[in-house]
PDB file with one MODEL, atoms N, CA, C and O in Angstrom:
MODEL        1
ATOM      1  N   UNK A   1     -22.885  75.837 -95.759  1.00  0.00           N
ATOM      2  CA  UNK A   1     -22.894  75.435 -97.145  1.00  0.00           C
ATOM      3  C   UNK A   1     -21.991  76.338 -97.971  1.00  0.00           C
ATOM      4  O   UNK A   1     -21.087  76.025 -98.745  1.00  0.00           O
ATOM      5  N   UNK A   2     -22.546  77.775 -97.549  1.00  0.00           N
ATOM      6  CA  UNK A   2     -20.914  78.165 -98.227  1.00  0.00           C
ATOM      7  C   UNK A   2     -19.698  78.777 -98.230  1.00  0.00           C
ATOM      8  O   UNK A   2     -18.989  79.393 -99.025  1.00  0.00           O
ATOM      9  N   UNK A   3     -19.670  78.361 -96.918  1.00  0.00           N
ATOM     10  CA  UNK A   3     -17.821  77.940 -96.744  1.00  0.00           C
ATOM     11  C   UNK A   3     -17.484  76.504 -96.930  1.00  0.00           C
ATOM     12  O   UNK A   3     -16.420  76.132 -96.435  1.00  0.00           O
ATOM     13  N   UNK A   4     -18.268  75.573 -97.609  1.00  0.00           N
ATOM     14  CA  UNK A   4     -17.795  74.393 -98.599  1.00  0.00           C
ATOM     15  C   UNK A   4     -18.202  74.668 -99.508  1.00  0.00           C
ATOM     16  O   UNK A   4     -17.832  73.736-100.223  1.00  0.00           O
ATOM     17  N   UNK A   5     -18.821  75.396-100.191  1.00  0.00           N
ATOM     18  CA  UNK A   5     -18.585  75.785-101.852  1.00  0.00           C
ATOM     19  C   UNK A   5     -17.289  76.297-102.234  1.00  0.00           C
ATOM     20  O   UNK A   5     -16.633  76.040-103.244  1.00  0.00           O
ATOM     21  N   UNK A   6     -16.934  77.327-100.930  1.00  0.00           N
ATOM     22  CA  UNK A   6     -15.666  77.907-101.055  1.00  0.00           C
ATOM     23  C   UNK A   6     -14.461  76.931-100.822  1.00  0.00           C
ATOM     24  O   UNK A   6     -13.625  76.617-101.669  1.00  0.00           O
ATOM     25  N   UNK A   7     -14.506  76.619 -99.867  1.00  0.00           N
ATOM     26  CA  UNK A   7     -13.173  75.421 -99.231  1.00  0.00           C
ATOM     27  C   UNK A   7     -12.990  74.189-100.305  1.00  0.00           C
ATOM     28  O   UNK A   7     -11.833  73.966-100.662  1.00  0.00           O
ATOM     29  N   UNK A   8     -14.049  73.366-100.853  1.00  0.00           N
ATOM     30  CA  UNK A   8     -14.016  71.811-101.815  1.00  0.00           C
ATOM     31  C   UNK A   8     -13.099  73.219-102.811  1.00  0.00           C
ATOM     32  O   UNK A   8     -11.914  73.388-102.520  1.00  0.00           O
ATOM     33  N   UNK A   9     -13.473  73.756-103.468  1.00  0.00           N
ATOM     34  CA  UNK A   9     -12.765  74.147-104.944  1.00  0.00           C
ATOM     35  C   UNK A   9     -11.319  74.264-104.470  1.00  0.00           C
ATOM     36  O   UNK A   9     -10.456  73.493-104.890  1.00  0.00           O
ATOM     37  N   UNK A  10     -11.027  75.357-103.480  1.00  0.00           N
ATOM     38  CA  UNK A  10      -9.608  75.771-102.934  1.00  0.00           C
ATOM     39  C   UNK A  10      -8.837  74.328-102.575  1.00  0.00           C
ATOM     40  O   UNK A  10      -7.685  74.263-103.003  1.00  0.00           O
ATOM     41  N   UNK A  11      -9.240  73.383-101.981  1.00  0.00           N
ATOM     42  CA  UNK A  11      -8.760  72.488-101.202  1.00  0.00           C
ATOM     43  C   UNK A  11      -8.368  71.129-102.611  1.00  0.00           C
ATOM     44  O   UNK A  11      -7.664  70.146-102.378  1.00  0.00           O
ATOM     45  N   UNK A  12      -9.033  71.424-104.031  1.00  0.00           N
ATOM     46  CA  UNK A  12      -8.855  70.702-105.324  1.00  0.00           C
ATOM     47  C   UNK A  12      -7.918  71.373-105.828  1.00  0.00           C
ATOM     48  O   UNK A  12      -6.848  70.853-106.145  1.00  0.00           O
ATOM     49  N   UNK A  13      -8.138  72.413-105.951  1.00  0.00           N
ATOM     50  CA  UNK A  13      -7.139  73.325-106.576  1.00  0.00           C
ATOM     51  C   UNK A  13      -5.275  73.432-105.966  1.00  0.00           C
ATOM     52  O   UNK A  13      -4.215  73.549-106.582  1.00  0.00           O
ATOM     53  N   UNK A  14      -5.563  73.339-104.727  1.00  0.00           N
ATOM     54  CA  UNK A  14      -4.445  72.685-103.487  1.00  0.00           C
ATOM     55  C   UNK A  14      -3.645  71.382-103.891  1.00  0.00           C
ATOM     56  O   UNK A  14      -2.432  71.177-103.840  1.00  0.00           O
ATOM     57  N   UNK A  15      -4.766  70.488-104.345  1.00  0.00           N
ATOM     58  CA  UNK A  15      -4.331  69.348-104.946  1.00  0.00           C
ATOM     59  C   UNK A  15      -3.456  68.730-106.096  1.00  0.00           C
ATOM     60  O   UNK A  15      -2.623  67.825-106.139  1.00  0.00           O
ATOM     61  N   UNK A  16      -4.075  69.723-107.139  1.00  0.00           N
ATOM     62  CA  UNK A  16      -3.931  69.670-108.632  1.00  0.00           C
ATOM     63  C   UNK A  16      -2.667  70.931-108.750  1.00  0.00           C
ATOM     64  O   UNK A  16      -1.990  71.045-109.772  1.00  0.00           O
ATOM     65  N   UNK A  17      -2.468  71.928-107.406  1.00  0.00           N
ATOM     66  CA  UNK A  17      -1.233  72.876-107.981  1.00  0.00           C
ATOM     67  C   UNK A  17      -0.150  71.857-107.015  1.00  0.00           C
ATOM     68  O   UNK A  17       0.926  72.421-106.820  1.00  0.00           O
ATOM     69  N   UNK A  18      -0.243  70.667-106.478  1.00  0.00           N
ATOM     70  CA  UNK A  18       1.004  70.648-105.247  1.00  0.00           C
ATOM     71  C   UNK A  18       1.784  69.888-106.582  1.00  0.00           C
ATOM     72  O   UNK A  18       1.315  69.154-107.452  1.00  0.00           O
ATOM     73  N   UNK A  19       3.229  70.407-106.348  1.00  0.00           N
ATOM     74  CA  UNK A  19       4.285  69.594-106.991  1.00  0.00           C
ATOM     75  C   UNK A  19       5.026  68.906-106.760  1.00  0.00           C
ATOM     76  O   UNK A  19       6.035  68.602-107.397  1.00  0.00           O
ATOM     77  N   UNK A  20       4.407  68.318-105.204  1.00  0.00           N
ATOM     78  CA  UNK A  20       5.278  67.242-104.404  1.00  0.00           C
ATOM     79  C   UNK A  20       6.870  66.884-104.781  1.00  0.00           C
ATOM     80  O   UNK A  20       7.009  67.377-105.900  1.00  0.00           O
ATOM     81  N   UNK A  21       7.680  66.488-104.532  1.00  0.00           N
ATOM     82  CA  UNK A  21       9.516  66.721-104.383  1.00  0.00           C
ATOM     83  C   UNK A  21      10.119  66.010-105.608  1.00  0.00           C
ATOM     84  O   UNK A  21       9.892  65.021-106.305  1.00  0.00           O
ATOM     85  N   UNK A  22      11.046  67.068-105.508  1.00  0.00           N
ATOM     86  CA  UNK A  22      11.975  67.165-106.870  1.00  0.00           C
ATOM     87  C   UNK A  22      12.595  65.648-107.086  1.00  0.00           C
ATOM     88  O   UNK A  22      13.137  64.751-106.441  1.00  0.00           O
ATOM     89  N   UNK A  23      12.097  66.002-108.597  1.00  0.00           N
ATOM     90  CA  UNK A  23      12.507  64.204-109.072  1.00  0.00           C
ATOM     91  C   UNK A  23      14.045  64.354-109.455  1.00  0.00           C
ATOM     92  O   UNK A  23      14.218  65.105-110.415  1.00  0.00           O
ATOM     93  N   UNK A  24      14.863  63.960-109.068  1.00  0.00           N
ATOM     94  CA  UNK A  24      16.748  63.793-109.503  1.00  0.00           C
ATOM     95  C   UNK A  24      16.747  62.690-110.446  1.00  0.00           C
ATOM     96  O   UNK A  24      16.200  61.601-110.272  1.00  0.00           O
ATOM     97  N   UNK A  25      17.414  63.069-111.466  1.00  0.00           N
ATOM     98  CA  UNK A  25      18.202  61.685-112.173  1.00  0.00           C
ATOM     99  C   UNK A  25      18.967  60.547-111.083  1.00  0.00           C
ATOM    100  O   UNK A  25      19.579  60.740-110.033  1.00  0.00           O
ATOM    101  N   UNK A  26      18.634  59.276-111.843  1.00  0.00           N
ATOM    102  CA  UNK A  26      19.445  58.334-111.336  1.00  0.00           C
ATOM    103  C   UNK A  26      21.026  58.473-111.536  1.00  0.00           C
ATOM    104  O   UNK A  26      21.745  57.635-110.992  1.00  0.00           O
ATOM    105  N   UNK A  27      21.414  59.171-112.051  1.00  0.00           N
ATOM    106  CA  UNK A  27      22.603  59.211-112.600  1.00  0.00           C
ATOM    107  C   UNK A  27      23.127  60.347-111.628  1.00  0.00           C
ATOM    108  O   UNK A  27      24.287  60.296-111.219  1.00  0.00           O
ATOM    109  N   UNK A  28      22.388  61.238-111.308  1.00  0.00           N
ATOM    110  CA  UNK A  28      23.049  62.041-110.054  1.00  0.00           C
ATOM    111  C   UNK A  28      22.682  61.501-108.430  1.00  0.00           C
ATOM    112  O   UNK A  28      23.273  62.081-107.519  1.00  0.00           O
ATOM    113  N   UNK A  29      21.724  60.412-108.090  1.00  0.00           N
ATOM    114  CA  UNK A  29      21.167  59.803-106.743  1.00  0.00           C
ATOM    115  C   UNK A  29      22.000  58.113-106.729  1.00  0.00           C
ATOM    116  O   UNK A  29      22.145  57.431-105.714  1.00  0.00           O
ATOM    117  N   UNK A  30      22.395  57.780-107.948  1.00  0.00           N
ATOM    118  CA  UNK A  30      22.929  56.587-107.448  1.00  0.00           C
ATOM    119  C   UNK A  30      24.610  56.215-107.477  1.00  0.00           C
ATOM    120  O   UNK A  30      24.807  57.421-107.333  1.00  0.00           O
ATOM    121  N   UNK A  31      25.475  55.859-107.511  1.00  0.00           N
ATOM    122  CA  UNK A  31      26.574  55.803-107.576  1.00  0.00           C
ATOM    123  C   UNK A  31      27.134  54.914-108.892  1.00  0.00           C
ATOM    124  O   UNK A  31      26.742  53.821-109.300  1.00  0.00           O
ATOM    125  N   UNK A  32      27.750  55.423-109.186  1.00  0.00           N
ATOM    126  CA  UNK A  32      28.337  54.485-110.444  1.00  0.00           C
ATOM    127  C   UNK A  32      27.038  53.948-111.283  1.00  0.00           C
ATOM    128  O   UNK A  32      26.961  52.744-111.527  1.00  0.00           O
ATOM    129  N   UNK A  33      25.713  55.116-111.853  1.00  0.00           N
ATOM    130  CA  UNK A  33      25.055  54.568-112.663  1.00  0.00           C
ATOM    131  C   UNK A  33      24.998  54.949-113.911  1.00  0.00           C
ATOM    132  O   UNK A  33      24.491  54.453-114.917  1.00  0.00           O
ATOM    133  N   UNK A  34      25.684  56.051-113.670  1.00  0.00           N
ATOM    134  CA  UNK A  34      26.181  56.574-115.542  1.00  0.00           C
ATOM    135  C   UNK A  34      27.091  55.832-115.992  1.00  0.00           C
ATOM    136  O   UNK A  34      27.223  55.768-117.214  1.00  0.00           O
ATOM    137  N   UNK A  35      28.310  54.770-114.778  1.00  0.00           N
ATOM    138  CA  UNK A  35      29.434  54.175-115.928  1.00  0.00           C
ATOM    139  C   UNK A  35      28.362  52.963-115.981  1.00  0.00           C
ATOM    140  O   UNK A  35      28.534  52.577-117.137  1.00  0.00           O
ATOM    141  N   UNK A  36      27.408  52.170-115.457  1.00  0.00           N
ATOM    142  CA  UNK A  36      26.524  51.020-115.335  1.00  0.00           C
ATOM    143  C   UNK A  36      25.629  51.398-116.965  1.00  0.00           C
ATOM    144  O   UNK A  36      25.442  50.451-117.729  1.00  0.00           O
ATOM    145  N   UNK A  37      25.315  52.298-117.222  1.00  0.00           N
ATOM    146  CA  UNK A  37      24.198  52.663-118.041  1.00  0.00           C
ATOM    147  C   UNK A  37      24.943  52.883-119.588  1.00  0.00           C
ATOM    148  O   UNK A  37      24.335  52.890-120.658  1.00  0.00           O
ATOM    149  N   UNK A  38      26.464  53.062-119.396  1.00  0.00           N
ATOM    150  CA  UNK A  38      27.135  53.656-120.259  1.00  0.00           C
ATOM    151  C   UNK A  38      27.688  51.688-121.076  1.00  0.00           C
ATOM    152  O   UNK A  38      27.768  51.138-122.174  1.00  0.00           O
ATOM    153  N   UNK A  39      27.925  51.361-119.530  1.00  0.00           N
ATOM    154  CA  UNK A  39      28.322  49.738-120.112  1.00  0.00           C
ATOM    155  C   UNK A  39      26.922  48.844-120.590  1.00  0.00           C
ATOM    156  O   UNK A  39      27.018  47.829-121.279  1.00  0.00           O
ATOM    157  N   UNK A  40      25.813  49.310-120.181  1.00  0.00           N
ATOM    158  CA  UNK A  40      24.499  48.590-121.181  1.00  0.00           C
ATOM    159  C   UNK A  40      24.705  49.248-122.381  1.00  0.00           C
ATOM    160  O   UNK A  40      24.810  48.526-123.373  1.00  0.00           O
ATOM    161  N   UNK A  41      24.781  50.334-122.515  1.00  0.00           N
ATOM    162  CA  UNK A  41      24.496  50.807-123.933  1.00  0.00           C
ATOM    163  C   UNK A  41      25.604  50.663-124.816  1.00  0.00           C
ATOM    164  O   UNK A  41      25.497  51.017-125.991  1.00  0.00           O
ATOM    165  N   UNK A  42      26.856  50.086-124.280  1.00  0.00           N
ATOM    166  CA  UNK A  42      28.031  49.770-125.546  1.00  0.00           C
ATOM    167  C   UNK A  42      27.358  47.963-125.647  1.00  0.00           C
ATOM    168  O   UNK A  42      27.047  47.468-126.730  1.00  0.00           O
ATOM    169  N   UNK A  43      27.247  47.247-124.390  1.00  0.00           N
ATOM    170  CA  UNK A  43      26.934  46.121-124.822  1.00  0.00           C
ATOM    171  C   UNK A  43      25.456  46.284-125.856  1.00  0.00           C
ATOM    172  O   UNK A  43      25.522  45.452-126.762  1.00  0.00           O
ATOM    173  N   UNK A  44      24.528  46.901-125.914  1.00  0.00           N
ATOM    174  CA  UNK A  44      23.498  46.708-126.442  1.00  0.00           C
ATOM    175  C   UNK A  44      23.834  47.348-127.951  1.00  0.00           C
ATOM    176  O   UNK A  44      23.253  46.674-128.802  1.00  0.00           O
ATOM    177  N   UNK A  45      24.631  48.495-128.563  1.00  0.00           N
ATOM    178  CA  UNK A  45      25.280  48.820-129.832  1.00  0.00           C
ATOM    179  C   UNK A  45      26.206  47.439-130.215  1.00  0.00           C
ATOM    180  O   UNK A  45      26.203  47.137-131.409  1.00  0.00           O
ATOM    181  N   UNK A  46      26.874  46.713-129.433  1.00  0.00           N
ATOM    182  CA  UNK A  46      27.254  45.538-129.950  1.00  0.00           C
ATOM    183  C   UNK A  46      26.928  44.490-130.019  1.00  0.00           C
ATOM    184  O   UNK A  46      27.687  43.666-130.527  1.00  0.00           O
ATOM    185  N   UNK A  47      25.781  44.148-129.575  1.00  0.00           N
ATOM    186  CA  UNK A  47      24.648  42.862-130.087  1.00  0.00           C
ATOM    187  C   UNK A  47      24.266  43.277-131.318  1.00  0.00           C
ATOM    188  O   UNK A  47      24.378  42.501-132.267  1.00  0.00           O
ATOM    189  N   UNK A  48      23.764  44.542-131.488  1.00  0.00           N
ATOM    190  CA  UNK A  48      22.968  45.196-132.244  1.00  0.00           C
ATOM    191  C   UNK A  48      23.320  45.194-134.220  1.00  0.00           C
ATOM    192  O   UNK A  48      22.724  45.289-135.293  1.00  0.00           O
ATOM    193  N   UNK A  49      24.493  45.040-133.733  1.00  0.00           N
ATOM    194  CA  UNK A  49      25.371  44.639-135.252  1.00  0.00           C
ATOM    195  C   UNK A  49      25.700  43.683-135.189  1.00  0.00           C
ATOM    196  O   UNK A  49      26.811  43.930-135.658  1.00  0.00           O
ATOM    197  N   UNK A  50      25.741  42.491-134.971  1.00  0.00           N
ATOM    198  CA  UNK A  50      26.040  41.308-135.035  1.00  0.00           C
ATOM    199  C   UNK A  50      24.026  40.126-135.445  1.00  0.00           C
ATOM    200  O   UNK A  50      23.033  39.805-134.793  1.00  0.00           O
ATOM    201  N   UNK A  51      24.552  39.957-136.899  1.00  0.00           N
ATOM    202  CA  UNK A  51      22.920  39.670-137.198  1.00  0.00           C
ATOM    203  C   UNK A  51      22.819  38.286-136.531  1.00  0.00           C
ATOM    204  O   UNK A  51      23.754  37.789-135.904  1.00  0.00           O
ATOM    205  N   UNK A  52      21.496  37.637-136.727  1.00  0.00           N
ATOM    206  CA  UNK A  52      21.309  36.222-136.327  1.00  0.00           C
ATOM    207  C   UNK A  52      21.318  35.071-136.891  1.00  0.00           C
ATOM    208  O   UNK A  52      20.805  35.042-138.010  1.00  0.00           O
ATOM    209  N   UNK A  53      21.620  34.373-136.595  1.00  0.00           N
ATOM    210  CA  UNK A  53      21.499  32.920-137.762  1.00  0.00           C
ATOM    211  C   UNK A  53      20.318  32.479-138.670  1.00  0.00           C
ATOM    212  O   UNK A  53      19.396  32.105-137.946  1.00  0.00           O
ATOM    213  N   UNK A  54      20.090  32.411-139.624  1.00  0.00           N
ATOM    214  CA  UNK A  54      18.733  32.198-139.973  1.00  0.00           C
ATOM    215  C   UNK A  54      18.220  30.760-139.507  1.00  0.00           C
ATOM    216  O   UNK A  54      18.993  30.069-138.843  1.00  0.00           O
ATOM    217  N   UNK A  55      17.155  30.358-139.773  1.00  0.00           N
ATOM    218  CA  UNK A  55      17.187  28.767-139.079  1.00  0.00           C
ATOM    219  C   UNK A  55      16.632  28.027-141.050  1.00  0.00           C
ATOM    220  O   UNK A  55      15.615  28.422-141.621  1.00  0.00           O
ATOM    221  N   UNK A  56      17.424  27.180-141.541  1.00  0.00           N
ATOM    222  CA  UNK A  56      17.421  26.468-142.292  1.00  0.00           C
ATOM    223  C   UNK A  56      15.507  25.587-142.390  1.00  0.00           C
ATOM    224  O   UNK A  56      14.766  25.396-143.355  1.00  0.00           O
ATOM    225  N   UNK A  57      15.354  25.279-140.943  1.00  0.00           N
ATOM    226  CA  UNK A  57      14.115  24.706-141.092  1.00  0.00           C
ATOM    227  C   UNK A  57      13.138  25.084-140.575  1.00  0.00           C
ATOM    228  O   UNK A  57      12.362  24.251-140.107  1.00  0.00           O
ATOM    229  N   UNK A  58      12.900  26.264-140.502  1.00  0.00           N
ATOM    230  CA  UNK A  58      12.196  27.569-140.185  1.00  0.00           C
ATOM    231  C   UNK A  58      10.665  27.162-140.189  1.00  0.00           C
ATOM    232  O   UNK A  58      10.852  26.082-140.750  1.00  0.00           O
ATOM    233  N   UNK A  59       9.361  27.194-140.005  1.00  0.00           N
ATOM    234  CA  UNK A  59       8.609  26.570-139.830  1.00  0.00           C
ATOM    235  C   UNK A  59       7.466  27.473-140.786  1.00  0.00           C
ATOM    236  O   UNK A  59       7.540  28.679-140.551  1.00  0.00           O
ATOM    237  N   UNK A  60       6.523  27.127-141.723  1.00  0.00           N
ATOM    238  CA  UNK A  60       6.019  27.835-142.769  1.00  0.00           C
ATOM    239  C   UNK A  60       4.915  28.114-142.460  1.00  0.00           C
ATOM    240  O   UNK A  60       4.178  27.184-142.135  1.00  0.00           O
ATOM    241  N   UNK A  61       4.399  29.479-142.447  1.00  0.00           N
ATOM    242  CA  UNK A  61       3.157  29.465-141.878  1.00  0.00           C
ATOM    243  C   UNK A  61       2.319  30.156-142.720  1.00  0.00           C
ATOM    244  O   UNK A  61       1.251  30.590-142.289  1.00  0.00           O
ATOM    245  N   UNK A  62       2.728  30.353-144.105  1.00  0.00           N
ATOM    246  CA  UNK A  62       1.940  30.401-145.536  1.00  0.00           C
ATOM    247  C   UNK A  62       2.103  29.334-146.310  1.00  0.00           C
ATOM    248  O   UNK A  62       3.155  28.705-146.426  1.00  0.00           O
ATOM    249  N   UNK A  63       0.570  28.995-147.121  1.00  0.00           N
ATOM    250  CA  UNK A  63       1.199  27.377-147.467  1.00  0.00           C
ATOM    251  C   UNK A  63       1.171  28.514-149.104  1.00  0.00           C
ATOM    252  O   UNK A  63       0.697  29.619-149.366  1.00  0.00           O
ATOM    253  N   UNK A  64       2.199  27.155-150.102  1.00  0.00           N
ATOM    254  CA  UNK A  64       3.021  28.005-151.357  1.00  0.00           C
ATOM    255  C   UNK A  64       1.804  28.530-152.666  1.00  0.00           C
ATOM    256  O   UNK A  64       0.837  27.852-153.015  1.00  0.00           O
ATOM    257  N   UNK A  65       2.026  29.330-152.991  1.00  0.00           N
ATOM    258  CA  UNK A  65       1.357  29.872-153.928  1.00  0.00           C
ATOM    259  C   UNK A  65       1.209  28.855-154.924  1.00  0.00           C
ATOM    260  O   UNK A  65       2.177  28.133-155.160  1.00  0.00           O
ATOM    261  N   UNK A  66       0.136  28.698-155.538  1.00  0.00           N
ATOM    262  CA  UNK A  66      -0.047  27.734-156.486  1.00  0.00           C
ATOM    263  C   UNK A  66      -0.377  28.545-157.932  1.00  0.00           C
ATOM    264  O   UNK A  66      -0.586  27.907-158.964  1.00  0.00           O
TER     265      UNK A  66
ENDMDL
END
């Protein structure tokens, strides 16, 4: 009994300190994903300024103040 009082804590503690393997950027593990990431983010700054059409018959979902 207690060399598992001793061992359960050590063997949690084992658990909760492991820092299992180094996480890398995608941008250094994949090939060509910084120019991929670089071409979303100019296309997405240029949607981004370009506004939308309004729609003329837009559908009302407050009825008018009386």
């Amino acid at each position: 009994m207690k060399s598992l009082a001793f061992t359960l804590p050590v063997a949690i503690a084992l658990v909760y300190l492991h820092t299992g393997c180094e996480r890398h950027p995608a941008s250094q593990t994949i090939p060509q994903y910084a120019e991929k990431l670089e071409k979303q983010e100019a296309q997405g700054k240029e949607k981004a300024t370009h506004s939308e059409p309004a729609d003329s018959q837009a559908p009302s979902y407050f009825p008018p103040k009386n």
